[in-house]
C-alpha positions as CSV (number, residue, x, y, z in Angstrom):
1,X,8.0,-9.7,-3.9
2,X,7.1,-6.1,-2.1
3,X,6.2,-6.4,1.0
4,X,4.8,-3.2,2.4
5,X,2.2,-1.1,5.1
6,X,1.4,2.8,4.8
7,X,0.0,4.7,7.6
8,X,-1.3,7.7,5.8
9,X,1.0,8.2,3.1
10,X,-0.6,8.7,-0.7
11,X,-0.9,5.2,-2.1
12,X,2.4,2.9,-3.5
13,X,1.9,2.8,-7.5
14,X,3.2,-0.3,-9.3
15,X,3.3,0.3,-12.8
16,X,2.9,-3.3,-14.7
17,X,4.9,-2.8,-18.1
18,X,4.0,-6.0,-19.7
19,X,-0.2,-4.8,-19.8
20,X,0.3,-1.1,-19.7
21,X,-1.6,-0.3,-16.8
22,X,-0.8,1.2,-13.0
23,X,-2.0,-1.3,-9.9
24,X,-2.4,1.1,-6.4
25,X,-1.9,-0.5,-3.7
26,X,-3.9,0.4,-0.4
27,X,-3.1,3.1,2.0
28,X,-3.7,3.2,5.7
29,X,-5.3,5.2,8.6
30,X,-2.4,8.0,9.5
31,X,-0.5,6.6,12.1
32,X,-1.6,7.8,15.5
33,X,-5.6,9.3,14.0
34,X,-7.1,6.8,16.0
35,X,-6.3,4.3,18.7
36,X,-5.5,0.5,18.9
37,X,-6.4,0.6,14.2
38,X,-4.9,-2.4,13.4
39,X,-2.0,-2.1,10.1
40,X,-1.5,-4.9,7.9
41,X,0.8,-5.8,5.6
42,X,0.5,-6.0,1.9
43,X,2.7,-8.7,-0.4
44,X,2.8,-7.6,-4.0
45,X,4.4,-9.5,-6.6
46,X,6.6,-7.6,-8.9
């Protein structure tokens, strides 16, 4: 399992051999652009 959170970063890329294809995974609100944005965690199962 990934556990991950972005804050404006471009967004994490699993690629998913067994059917060929890429997954993107969310990105977030660059860290300090606004106030009290809540950042959440994502589980991904690799």
């Amino acid at each position: 399992m990934l556990h991950l959170t972005a804050a404006g970063m471009p967004p994490a890329l699993v690629w998913r051999a067994a059917t060929g294809t890429v997954e993107t995974i969310r990105r977030g609100v660059p860290l300090g652009a606004l106030e009290s944005i809540p950042y959440r965690e994502v589980a991904v199962a690799l």
